[in-house]
SETI-499665 format. One line per field, with one value per residue: z, y, x of N, C-alpha, C in turn. Coordinates in Angstrom, 1 decimal. Example, Ala and Ser with C-alpha at 12.3 -4.5 7.8 and 13.67 -1.06 7.14 Angstrom:
BEGIN
n_up <- (7.8/7.1) $
n_north <- (-5.7/-2.2) $
n_east <- (13.2/12.8) $
ca_up <- (7.8/7.1) $
ca_north <- (-4.5/-1.1) $
ca_east <- (12.3/13.7) $
c_up <- (7.8/7.9) $
c_north <- (-3.3/0.0) $
c_east <- (13.2/12.9) $
//
This chain:
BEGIN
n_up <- (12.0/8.7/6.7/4.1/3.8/5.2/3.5/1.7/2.2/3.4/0.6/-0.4/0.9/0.1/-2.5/-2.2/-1.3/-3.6/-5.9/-4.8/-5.3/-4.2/-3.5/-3.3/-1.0/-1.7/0.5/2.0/5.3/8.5/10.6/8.9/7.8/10.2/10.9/9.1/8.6/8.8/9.7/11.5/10.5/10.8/8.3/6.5/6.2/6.3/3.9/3.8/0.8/0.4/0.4/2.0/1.6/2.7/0.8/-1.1/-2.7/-3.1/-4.5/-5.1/-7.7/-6.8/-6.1/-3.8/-0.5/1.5/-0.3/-1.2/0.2/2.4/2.6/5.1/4.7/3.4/4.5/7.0/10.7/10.9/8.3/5.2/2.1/-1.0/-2.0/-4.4/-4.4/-6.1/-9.4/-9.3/-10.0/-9.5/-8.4/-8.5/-7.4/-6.5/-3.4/-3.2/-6.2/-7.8/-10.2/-10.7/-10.9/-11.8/-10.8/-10.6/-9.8/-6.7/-8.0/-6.9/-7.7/-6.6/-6.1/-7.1/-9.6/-13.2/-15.3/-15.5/-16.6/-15.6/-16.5/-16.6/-16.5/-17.6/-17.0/-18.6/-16.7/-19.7/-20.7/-22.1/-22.9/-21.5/-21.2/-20.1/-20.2/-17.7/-17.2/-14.8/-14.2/-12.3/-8.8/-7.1/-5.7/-7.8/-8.8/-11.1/-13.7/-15.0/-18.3/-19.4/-19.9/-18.4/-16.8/-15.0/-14.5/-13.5/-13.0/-12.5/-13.3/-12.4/-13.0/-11.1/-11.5/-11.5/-9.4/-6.4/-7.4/-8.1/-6.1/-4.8/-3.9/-2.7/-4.3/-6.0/-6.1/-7.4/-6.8/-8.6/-9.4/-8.9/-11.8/-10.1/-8.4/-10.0/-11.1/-8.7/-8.2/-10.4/-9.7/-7.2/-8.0/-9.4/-7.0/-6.0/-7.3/-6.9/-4.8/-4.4/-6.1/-4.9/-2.6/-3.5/-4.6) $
n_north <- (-25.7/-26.6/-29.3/-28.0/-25.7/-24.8/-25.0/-23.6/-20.9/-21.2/-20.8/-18.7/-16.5/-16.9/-16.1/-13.6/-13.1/-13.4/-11.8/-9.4/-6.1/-4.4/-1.4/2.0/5.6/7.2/9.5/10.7/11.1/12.1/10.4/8.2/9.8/11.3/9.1/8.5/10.4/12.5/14.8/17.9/20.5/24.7/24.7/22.3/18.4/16.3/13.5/10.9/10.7/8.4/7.1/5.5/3.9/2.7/0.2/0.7/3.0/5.6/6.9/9.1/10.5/11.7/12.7/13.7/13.6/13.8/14.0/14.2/15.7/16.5/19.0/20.9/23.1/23.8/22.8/22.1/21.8/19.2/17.0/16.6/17.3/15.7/16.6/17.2/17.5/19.9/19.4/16.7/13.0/11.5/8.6/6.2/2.9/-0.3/-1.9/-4.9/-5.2/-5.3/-5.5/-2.5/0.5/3.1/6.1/8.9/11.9/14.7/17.9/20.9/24.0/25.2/28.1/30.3/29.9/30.5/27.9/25.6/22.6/19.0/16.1/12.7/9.8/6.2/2.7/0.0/-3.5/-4.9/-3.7/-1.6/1.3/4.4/7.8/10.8/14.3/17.1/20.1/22.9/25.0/27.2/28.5/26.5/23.6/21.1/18.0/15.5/13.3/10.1/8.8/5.3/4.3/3.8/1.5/-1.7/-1.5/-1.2/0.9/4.1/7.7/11.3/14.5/16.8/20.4/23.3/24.6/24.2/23.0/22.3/20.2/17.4/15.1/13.0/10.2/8.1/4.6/1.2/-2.0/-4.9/-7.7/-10.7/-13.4/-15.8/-15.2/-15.1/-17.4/-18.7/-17.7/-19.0/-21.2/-21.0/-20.3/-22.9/-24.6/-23.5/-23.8/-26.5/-27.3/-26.0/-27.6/-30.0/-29.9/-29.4/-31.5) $
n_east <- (0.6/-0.1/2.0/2.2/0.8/3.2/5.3/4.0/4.5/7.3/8.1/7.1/8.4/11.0/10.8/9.8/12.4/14.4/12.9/13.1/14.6/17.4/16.0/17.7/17.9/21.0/21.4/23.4/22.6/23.1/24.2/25.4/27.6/28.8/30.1/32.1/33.4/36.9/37.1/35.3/34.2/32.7/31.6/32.1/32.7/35.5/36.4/38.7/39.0/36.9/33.5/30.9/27.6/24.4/25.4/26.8/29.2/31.2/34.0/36.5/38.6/41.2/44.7/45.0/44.6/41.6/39.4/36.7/33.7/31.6/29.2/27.4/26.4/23.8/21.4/19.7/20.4/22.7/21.8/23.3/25.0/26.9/29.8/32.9/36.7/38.2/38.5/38.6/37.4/34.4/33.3/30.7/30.0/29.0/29.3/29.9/30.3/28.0/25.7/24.1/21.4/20.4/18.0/17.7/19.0/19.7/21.1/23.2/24.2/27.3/30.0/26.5/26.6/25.5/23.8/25.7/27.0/27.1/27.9/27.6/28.6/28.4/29.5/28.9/27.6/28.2/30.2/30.0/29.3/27.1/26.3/25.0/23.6/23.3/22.4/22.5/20.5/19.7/20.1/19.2/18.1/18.1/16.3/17.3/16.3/17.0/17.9/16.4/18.4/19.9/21.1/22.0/24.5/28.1/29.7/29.5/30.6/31.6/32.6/34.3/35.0/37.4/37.1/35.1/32.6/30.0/27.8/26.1/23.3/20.6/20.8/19.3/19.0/19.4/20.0/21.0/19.6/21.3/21.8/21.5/19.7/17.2/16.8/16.3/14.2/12.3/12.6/11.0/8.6/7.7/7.8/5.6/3.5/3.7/2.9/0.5/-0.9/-1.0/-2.0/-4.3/-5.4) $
ca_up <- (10.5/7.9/6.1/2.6/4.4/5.8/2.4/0.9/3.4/3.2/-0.6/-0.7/1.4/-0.9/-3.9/-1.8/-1.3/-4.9/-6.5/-4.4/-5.9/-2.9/-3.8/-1.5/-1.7/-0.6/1.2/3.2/6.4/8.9/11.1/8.0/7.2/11.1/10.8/8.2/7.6/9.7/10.5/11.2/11.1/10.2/6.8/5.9/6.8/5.0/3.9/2.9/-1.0/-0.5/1.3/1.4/2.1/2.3/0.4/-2.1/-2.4/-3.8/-4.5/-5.5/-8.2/-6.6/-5.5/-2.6/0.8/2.1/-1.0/-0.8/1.2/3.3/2.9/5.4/4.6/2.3/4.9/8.7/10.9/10.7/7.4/4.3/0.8/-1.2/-3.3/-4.4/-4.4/-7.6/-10.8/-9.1/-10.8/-8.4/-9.1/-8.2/-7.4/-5.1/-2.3/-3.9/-7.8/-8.4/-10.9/-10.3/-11.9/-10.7/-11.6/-10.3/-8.3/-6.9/-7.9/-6.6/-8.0/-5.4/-5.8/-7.3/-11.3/-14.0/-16.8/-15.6/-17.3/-15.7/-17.3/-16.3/-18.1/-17.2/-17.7/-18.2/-16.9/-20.8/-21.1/-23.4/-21.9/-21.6/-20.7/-20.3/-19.4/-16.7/-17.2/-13.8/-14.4/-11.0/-7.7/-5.9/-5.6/-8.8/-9.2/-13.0/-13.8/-15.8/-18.7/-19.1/-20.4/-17.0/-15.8/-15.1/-14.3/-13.2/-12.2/-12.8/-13.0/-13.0/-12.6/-10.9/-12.1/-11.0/-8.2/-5.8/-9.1/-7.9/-5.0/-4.8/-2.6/-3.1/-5.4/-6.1/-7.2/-6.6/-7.2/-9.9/-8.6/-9.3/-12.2/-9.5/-7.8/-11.5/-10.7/-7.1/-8.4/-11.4/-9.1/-6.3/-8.5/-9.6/-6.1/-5.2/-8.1/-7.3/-3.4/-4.7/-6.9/-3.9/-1.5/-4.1/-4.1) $
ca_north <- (-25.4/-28.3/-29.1/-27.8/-24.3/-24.6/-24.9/-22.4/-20.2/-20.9/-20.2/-17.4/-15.8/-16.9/-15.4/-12.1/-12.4/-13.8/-10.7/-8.0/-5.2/-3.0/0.0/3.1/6.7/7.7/10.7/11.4/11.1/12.7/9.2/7.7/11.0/11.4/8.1/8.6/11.7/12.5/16.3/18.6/22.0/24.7/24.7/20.8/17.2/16.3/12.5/10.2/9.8/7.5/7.1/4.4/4.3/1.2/-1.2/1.8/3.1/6.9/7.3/10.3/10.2/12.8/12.1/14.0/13.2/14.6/14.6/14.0/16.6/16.4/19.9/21.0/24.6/23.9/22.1/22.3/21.2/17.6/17.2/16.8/16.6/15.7/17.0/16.4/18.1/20.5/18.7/15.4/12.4/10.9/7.5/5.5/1.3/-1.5/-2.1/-6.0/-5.2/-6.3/-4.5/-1.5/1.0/4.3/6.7/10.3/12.9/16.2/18.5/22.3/24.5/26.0/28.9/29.7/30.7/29.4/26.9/24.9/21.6/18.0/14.9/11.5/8.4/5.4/1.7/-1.2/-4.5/-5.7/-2.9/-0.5/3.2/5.5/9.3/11.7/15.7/17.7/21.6/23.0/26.4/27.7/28.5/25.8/21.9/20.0/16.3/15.3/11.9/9.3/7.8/4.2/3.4/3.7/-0.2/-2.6/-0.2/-1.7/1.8/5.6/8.8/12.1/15.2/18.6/21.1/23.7/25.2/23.2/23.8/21.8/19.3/16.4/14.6/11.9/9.4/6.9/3.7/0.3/-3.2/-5.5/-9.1/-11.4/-14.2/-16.7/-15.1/-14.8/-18.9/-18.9/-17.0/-19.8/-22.5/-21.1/-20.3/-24.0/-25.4/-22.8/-24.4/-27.8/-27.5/-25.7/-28.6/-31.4/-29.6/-29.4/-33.5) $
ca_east <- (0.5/0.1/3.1/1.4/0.9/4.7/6.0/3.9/5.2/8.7/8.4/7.0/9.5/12.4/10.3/10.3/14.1/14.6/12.6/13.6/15.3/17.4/16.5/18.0/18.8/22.2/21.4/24.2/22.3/24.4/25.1/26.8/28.6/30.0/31.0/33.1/34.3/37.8/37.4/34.4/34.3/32.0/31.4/31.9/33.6/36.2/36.4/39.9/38.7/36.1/32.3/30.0/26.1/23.9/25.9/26.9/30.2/31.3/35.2/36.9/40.0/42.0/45.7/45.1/43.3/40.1/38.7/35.0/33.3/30.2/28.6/26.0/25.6/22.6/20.6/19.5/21.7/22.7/21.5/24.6/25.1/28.6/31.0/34.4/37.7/38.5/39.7/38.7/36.5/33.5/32.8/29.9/29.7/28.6/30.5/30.4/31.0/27.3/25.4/23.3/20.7/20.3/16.9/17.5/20.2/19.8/22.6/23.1/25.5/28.0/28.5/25.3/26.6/24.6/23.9/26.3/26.5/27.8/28.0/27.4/29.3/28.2/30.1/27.8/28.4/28.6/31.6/29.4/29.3/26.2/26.4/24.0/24.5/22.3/22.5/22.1/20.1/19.0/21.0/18.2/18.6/17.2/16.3/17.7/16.3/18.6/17.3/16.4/19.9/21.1/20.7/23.1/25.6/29.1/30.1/29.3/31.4/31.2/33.5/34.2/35.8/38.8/36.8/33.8/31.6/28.2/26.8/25.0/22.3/19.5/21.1/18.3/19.7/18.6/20.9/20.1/19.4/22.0/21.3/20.7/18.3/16.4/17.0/15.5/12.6/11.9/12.5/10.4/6.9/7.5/7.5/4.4/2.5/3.2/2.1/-1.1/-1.5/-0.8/-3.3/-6.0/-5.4) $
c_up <- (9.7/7.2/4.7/2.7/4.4/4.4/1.7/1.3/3.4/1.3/-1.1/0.0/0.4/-2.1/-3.7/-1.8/-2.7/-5.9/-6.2/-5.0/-4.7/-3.5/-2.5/-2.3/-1.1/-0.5/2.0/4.8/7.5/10.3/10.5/8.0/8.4/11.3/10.2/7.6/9.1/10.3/10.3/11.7/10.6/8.9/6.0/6.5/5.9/5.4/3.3/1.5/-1.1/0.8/0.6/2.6/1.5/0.4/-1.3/-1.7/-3.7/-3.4/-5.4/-6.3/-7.5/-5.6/-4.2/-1.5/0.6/0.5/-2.0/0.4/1.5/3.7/3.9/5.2/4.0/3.2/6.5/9.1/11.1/9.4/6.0/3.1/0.7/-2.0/-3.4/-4.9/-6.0/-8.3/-10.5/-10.1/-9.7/-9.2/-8.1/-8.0/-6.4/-4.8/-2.7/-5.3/-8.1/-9.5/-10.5/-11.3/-11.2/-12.1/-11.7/-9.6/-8.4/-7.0/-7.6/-7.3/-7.4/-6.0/-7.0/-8.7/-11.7/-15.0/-16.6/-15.9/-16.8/-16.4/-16.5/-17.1/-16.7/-17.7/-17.5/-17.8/-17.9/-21.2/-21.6/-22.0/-22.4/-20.8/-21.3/-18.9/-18.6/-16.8/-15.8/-13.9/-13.5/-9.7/-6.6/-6.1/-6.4/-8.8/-11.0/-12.6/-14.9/-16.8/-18.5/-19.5/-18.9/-16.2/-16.1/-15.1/-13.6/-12.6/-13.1/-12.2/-13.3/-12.7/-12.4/-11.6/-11.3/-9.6/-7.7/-6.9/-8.6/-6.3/-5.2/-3.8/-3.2/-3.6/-5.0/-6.9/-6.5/-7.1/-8.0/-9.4/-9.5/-10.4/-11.4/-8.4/-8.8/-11.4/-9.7/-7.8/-8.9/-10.1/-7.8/-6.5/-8.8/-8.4/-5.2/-5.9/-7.8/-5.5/-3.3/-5.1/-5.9/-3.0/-2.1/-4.4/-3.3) $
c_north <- (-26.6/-28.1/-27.9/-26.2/-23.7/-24.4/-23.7/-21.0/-20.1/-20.5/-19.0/-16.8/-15.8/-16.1/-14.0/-11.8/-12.5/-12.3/-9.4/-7.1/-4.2/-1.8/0.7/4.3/6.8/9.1/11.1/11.4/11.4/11.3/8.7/9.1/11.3/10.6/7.6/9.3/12.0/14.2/17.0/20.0/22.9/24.5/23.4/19.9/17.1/14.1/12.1/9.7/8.5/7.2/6.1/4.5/3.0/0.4/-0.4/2.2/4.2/7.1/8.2/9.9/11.1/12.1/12.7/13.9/14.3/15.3/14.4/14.9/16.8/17.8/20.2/22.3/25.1/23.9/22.5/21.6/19.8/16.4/17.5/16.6/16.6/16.7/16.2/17.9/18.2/19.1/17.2/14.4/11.4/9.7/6.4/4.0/0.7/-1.6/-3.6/-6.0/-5.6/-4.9/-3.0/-0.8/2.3/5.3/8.1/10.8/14.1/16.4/20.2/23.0/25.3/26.4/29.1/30.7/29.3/28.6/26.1/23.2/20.1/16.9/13.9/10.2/7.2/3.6/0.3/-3.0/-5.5/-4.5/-1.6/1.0/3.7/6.9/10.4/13.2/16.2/19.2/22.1/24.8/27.5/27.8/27.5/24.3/21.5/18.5/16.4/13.7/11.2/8.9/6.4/3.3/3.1/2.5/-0.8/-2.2/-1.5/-0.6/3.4/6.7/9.7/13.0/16.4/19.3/22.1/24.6/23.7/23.6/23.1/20.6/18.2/15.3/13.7/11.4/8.4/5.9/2.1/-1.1/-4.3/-7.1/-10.0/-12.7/-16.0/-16.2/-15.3/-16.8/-19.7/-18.3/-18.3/-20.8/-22.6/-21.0/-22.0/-24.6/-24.9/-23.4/-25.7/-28.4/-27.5/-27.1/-30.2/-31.0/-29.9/-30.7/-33.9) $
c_east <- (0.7/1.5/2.8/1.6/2.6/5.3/5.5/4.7/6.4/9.1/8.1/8.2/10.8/12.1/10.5/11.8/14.7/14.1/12.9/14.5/15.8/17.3/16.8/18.5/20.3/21.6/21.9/23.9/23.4/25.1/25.8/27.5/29.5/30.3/31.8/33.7/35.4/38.0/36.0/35.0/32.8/31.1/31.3/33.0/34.2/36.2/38.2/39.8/37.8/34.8/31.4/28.5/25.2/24.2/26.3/28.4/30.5/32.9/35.7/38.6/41.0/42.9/45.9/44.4/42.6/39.9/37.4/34.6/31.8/29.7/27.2/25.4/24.5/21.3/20.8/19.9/21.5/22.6/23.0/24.0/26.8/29.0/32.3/35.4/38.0/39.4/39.2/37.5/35.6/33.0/32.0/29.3/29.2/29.5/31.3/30.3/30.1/27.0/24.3/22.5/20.5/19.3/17.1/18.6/19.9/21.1/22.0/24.2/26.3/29.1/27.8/25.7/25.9/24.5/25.7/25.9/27.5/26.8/28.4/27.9/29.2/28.7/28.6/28.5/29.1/30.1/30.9/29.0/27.8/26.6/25.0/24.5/23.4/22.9/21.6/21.6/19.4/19.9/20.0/19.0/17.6/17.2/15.7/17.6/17.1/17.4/17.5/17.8/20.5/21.2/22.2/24.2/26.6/30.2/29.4/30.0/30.8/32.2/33.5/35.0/37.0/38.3/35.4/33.0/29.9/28.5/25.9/24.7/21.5/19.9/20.3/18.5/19.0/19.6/20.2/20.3/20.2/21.5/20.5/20.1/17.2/16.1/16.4/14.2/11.4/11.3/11.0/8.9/6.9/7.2/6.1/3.3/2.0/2.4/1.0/-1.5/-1.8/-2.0/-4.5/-6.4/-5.8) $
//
């Protein structure tokens, strides 16, 4: 391979890792969930206050253990979604404190009363809060998409109430690329331009 080639080659690659955005769902998938929850039984796993899912991380405020819980009774078997322990507050970050954006979540409401209404409060990495509410009006599993406020997230909460009051599954979120990748990007169309430019010499 000529050098000219080799370079272009090794720059583009950096441009792919430079612009990538991870997106991922957390979906509970049930090898993370038996690998991290400390008791099965029928009905659900129970977690120590806090579960993490590619490079994602869901902690429960509640002063008492096992309290995050890995429902399967929605789903065929193997198959989970979460919850959290009454009264508690579920909060949502990167496992490294970067920023995040998140588009969509199903929620269920267990059990299945209606027009129930959570809320979403969201910290940004400049400090400044967004919240947005989801009225859950069906005993089925809904996907509520977030508005566009929702970027650059530095964490996200939300909270149960005095019984298991709802469920949630699919969280679609995706990590917001550090300013020096925004840096690697710049740098790397410059050195793709100037190879083009040396070849065509």
């Amino acid at each position: 391979m000529k050098t000219s080639n080799l370079l272009q080659a090794s720059v583009a690659a950096a441009l792919l890792s430079a612009a990538s955005v991870q997106a991922a769902t957390i979906d509970f998938d049930a090898a993370s969930v038996s690998s991290q929850m400390t008791h099965v039984n029928l009905l659900a796993s129970y977690a120590a206050g806090f579960y993490t899912e590619d490079g994602f991380v869901l902690q429960s405020s509640a002063s008492v253990p096992n309290s995050l819980l890995a429902a399967d009774v929605t789903y065929n078997a193997g198959s989970y979604a979460m919850a959290a322990s009454p009264l508690a507050t579920t909060t949502l970050m990167t496992s490294n404190a970067s920023a995040f954006s998140i588009s969509s979540i199903d929620l269920l409401r267990r059990p299945a009363i209606l027009n129930w209404t959570v809320t979403f409060t969201g910290v940004k990495s400049d400090a400044s809060v967004v919240t947005q509410s989801f009225t859950i009006t069906n005993n089925h599993w809904n996907t509520f998409n977030f508005n566009a406020g929702f970027t650059n997230l530095a964490s996200l909460s939300w909270d149960e109430g005095l019984t298991r009051l709802y469920a949630f599954d699919n969280i679609n979120v995706s990590a917001v690329p550090e300013p020096a990748s925004y840096a690697m990007l710049i740098g790397g169309l410059g050195l793709l331009g100037l190879a083009r430019r040396r070849q065509r010499s």
